[in-house]
C-alpha positions as CSV (number, residue, x, y, z in Angstrom):
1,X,138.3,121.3,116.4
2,X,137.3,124.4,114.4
3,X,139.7,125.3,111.7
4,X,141.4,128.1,111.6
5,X,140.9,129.0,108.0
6,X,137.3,128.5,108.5
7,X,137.6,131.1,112.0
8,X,139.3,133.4,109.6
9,X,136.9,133.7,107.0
10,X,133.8,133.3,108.7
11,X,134.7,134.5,112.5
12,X,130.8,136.1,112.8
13,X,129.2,133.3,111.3
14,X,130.8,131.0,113.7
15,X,130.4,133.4,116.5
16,X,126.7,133.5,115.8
17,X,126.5,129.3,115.6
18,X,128.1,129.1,118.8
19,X,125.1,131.5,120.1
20,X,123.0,128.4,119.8
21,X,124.6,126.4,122.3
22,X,124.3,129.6,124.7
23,X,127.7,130.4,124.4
24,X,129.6,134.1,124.4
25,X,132.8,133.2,122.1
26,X,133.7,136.9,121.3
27,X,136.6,137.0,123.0
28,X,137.6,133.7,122.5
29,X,137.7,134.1,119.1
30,X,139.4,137.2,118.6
31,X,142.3,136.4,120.7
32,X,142.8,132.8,118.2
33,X,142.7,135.5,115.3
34,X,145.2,137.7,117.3
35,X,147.3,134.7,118.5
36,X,147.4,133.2,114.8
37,X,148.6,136.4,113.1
38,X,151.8,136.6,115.6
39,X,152.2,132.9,114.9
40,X,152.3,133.7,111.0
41,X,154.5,136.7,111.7
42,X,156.8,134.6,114.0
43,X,156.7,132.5,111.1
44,X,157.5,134.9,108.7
45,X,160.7,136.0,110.6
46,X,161.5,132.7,111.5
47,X,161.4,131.8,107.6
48,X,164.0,134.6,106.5
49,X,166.3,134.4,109.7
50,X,166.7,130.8,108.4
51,X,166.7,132.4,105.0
52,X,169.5,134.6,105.7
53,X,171.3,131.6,107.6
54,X,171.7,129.7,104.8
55,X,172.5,132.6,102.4
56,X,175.4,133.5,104.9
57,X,177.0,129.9,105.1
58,X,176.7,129.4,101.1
59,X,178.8,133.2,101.3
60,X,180.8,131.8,104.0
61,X,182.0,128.4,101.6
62,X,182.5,130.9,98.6
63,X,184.8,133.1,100.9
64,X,186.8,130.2,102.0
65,X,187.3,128.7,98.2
66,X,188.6,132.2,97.2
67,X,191.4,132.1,100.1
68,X,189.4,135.2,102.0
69,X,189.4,133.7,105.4
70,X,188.8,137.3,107.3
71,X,185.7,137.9,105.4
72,X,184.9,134.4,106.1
73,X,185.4,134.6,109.6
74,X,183.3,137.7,109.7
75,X,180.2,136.0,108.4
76,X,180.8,133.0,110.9
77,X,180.6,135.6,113.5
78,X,177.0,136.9,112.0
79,X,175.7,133.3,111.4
80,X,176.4,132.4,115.5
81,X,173.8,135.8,116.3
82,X,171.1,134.4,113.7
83,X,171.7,130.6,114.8
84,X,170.6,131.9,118.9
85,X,167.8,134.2,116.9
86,X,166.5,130.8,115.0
87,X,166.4,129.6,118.1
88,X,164.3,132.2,120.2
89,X,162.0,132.7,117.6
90,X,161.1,128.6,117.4
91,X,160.6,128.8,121.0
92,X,158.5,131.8,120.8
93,X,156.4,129.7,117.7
94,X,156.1,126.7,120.1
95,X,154.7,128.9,123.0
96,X,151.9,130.4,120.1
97,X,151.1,127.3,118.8
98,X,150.0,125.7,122.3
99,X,148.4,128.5,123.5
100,X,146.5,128.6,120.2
101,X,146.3,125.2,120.5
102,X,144.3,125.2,124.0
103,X,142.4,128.2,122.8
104,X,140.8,125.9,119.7
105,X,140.7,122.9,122.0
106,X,138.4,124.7,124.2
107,X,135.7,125.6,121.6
108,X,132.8,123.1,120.6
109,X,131.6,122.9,117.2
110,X,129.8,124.9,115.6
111,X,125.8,124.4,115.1
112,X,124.5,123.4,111.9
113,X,122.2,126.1,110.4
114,X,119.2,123.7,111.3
115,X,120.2,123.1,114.9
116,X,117.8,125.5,116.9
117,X,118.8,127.5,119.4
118,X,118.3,126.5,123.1
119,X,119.9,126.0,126.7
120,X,118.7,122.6,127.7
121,X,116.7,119.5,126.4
122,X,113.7,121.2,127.1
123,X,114.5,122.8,123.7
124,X,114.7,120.4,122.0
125,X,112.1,119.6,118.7
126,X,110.7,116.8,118.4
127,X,110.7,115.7,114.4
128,X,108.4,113.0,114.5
129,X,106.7,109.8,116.4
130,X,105.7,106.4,115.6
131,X,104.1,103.6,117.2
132,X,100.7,103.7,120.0
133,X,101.7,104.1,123.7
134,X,101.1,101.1,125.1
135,X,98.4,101.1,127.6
136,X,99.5,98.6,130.8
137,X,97.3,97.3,133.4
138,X,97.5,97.4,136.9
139,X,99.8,96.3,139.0
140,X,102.6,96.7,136.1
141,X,106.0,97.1,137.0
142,X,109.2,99.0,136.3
143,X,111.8,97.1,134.6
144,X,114.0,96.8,138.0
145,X,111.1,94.9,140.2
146,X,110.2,92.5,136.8
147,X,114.4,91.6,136.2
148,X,114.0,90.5,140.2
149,X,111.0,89.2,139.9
150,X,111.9,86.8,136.6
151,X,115.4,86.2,137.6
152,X,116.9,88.5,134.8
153,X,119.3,91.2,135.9
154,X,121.0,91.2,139.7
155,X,121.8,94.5,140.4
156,X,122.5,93.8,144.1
157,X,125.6,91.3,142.9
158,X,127.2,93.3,140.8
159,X,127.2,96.5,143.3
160,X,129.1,93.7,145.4
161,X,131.3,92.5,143.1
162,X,131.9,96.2,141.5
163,X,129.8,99.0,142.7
164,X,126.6,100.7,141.5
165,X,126.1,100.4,137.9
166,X,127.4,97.2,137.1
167,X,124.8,94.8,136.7
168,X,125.0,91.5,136.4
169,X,122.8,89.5,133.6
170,X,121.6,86.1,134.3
171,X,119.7,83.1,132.7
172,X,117.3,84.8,129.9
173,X,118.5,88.3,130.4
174,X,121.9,87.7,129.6
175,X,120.8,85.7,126.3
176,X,118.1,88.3,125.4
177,X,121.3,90.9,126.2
178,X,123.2,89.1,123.7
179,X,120.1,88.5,121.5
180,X,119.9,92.0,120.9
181,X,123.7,92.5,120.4
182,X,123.8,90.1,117.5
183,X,120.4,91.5,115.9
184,X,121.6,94.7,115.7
185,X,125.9,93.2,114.4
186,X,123.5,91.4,111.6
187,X,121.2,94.5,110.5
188,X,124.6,96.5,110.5
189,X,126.4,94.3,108.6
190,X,123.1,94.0,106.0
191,X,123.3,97.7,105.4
192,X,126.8,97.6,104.3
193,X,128.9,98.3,107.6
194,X,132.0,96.3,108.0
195,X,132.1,95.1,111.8
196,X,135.3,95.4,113.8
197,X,135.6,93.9,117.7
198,X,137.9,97.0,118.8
199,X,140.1,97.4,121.3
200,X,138.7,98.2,124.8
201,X,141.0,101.1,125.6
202,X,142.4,103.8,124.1
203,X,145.5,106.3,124.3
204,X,145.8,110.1,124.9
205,X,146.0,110.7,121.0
206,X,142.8,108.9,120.3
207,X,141.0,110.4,123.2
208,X,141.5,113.7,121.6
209,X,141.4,112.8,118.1
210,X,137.3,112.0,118.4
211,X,136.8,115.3,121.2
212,X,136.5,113.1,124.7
213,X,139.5,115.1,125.8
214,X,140.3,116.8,127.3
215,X,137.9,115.3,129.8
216,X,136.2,118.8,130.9
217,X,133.1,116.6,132.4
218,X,135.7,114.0,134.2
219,X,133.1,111.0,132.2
220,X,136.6,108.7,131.3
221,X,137.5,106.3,133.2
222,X,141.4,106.7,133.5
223,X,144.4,104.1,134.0
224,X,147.6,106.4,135.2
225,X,149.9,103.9,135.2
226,X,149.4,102.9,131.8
227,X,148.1,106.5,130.7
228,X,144.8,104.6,128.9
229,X,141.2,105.2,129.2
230,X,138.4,102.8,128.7
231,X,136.4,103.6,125.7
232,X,132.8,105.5,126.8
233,X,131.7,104.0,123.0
234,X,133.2,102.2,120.0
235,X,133.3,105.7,118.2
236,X,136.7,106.3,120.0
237,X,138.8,103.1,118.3
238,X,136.6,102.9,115.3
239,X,136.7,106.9,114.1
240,X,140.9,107.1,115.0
241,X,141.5,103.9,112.4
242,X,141.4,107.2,109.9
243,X,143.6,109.4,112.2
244,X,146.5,110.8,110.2
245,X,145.5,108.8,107.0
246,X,144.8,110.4,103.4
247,X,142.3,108.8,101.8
248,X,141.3,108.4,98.1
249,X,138.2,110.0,97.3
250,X,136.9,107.0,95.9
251,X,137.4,104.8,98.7
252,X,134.7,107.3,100.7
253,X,132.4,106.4,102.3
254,X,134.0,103.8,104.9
255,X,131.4,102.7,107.0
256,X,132.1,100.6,109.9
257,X,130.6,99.0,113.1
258,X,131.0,97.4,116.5
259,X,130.2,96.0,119.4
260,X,131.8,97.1,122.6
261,X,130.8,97.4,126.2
262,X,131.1,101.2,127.2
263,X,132.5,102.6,130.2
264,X,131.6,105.9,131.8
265,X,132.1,107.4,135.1
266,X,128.4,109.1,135.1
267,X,129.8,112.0,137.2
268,X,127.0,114.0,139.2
269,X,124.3,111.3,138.0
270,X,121.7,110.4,140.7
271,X,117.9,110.2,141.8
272,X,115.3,108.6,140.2
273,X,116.5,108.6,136.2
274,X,119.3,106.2,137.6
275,X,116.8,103.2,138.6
276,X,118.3,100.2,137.2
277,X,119.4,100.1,133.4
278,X,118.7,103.8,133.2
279,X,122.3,105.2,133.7
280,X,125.5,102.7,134.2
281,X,128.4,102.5,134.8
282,X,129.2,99.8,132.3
283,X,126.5,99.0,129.6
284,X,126.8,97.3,125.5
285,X,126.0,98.9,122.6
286,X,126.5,98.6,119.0
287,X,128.1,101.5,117.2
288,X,127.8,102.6,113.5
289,X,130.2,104.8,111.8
290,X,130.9,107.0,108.5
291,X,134.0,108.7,107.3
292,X,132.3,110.6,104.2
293,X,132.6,113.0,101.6
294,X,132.0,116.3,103.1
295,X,129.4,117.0,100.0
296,X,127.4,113.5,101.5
297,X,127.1,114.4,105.3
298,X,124.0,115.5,105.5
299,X,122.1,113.0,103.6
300,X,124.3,110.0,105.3
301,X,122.9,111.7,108.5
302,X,119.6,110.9,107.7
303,X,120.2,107.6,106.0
304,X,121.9,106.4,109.6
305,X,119.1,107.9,111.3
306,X,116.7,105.6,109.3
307,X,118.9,103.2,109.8
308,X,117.9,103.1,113.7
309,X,113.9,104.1,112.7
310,X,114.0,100.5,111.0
311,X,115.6,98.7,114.2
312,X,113.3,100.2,116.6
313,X,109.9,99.6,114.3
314,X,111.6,95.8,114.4
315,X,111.3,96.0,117.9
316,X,108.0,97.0,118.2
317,X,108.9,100.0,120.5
318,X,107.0,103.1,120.3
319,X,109.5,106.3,120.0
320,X,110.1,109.6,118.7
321,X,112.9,111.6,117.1
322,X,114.1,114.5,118.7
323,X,116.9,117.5,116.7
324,X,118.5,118.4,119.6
325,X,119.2,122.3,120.3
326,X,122.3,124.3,120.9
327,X,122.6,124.0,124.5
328,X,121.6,119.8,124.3
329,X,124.5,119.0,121.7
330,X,127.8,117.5,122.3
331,X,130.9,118.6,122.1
332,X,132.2,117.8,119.1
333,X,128.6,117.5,117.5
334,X,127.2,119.3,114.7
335,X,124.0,118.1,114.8
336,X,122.5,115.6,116.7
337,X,119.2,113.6,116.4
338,X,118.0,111.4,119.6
339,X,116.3,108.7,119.3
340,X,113.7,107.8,122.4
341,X,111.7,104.9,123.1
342,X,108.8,105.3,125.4
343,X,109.0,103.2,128.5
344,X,105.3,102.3,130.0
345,X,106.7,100.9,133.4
346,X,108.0,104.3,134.0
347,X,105.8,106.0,132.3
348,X,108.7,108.3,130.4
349,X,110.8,108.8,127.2
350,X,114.6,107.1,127.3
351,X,117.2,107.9,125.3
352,X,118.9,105.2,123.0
353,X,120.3,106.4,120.5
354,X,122.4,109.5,119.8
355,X,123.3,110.0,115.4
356,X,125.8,113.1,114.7
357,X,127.3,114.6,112.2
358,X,130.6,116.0,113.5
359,X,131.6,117.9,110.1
360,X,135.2,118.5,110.0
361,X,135.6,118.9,113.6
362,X,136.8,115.2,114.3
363,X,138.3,115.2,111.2
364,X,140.4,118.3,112.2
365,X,141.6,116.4,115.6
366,X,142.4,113.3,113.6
367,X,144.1,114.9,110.5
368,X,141.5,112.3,108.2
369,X,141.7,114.2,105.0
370,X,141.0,113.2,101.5
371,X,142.4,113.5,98.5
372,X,140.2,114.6,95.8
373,X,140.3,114.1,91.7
374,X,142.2,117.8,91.1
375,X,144.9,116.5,93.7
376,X,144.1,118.7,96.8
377,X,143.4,117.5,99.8
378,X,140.5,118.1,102.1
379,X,139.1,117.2,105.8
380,X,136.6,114.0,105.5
381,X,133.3,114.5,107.6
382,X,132.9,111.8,110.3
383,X,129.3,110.9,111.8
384,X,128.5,107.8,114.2
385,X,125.2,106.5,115.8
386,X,124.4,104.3,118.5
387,X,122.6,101.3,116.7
388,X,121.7,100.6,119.5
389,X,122.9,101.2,122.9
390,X,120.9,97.8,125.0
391,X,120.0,98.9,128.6
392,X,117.0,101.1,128.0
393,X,116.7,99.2,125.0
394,X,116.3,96.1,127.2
395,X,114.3,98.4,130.0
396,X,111.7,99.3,127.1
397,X,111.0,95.7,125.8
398,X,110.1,94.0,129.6
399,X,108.0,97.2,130.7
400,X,106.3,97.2,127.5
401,X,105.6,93.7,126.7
402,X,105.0,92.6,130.5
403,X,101.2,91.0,131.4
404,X,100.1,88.8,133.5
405,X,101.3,85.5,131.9
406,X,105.2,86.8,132.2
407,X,107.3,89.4,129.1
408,X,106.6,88.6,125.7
409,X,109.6,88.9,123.4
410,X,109.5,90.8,119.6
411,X,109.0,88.1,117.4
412,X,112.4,89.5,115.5
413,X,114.3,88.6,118.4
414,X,113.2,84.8,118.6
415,X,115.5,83.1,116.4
416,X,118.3,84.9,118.3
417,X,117.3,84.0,121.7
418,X,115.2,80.3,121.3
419,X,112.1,81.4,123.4
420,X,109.3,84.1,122.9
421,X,108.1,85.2,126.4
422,X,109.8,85.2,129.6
423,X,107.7,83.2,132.4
């Protein structure tokens, strides 16, 4: 959530970030500057009814110790009008503070100044790219017709068991599945993250706290009778361990990780880019995570990104980076920077990792603040990164490494899984 300080002093700056993403805030934002000024001046008058309360029952004591119990009574009479005023005037503050709450809830964050402007991800730039293409003979197949063919991923039982996007894993896929999991828990926890196995679901509070909701997209998967939602990443429990907390300044950075299947409705998802692994329902991936010194975002931004670069050279996966534009970012992002691995079985780029810096917005929701060496406190900046998310991940490795003798496997992986080709 934007802060309101920040709307106040830089309201065109803001309104010109915003721009990027393709968005007319004009209005918006003038009526949270109107709303908050009648919320301070609510406040105000609020402050010296209570004020004048107070005065009038310290009178009304006095009156009674000197024996004037008519001037006494008089007052008690004037403190009954300003105890119903209190009370309209809290109920009028209430009525401010939640439409001026929705009115902040509705906004995304602002763009970082090198976020470019841009309505879709065909704006996106595209900051660099490693690794040849890999050139596959004939006959090669998408990663859907090899997981049948080798025995590795049954999509068919688990849209009987479940529904569409709810694969099962069998035999080698479900170890190289788990393979991967633990490659990535190990590089994590080599780079200084401490790993967590969070909780599955999450309430209302933290829903809101990271920017999921409210669900505008309808992407959670919601239990009513328990009012939970299962997490659509590990960013969700991980980032609200830090909501309502003060921290030290010296105990910054915290820097966590986890691994946690993910669950996402995929609303309005369908046609080709859904084939198999590319969009589920339920998929794994391991999450990185940074509550930081605001001064530090930027450069822990591209540390985490590098952080994913070293995973995917590991893997032997051609890919490129992609700064995502306005229009392309999240809701509660900053900046983003995609990470996509080419996939020569479907001759296309896939996504795999998303790495953001949200800036205070999170830290806004959450209340995460710090307190600093002068005493003040200040809103932390939160990031996270999918290191990595597995399906595409998975799709990549069989299209690229397939021949004619069966899938080789990246050599990094072997000691995880106990074979080196799939046959």
């Amino acid at each position: 959530m934007l802060t309101l300080s920040d709307i106040r002093a830089k309201r065109n700056e803001i309104e010109a970030a915003l721009a990027k993403r393709m968005l007319e805030v004009g209005n918006t934002l003038d009526n949270i500057l109107e709303l908050d000024e009648q919320r301070r001046q609510t406040q105000a008058k609020l402050d010296d009814t209570l004020a004048e309360s107070n005065r009038l029952s310290k009178s009304i004591g006095q009156l009674f110790k000197e024996g004037k119990r008519d001037e006494a009574e008089a007052l008690k009479a004037q403190t009954s009008g300003l105890k119903e005023r209190t009370q309209e005037l809290r109920e009028e503050q209430s009525t401010l503070e939640g439409s001026l709450e929705q009115l902040l809830f509705s906004l995304p964050n602002a763009p970082h100044e090198l976020v470019p402007a841009g309505k879709s991800d065909a704006d996106n730039e595209e900051v660099n790219r490693y690794g040849e293409l890999p050139q596959l003979g004939e006959g090669a197949l998408p990663h859907w017709e090899l997981c049948q063919q080798y025995n590795l991923i049954d999509f068919d039982l688990g849209a009987k068991v479940t529904g569409a996007g709810f694969p099962f894993y069998t035999g080698k896929g479900a170890r190289l599945q788990r393979a991967l999991i633990q490659f990535f828990l190990d590089e994590a926890n080599d780079a200084g993250y401490t790993e967590f196995i969070p909780p599955f679901l999450v309430n209302e509070a933290s829903g809101i706290g990271t920017g999921q909701l409210p669900d505008k997209e309808g992407q959670m998967y919601h239990m009513p009778a328990d009012d939970l939602y299962l997490i659509p990443t590990a960013e969700v429990p991980l980032t609200n361990i830090y909501r309502d907390v003060i921290l030290k300044e010296d105990e910054l950075p915290k820097k966590l990780c986890g691994y946690t299947p993910c669950f996402r409705r995929e609303a309005g998802s369908y046609g080709k880019d859904v084939r198999g692994l590319n969009r589920l329902h339920q998929f794994d991936k391991v999450e990185i995570v940074q509550v930081v010194h605001p001064e530090r975002s930027q450069a822990v931004l591209d540390e985490m990104v590098a952080h994913v670069v070293s995973l995917l050279k590991k893997l032997e996966l051609p890919f490129r980076t992609l700064r995502l534009c306005g229009g392309d970012l999240g809701f509660a992002a900053g900046i983003t920077y995609d990470m996509e691995v080419y996939s020569a079985g479907q001759d296309r780029w896939l996504e795999v990792s998303s790495i953001s810096n949200f800036m205070t917005f999170q830290a806004n929701r959450l209340k995460c603040r710090y307190k600093g060496k002068d005493g003040k406190t200040q809103l932390v900046h939160t990031l996270n990164g999918s290191a990595l998310a597995l399906p595409r991940i998975v799709a990549a490795i069989l299209e690229n490494n397939q021949d004619a003798e069966g899938i080789r496997i990246p050599e990094v992986l072997h000691r995880y899984t106990g074979f080196d080709a799939i046959h």
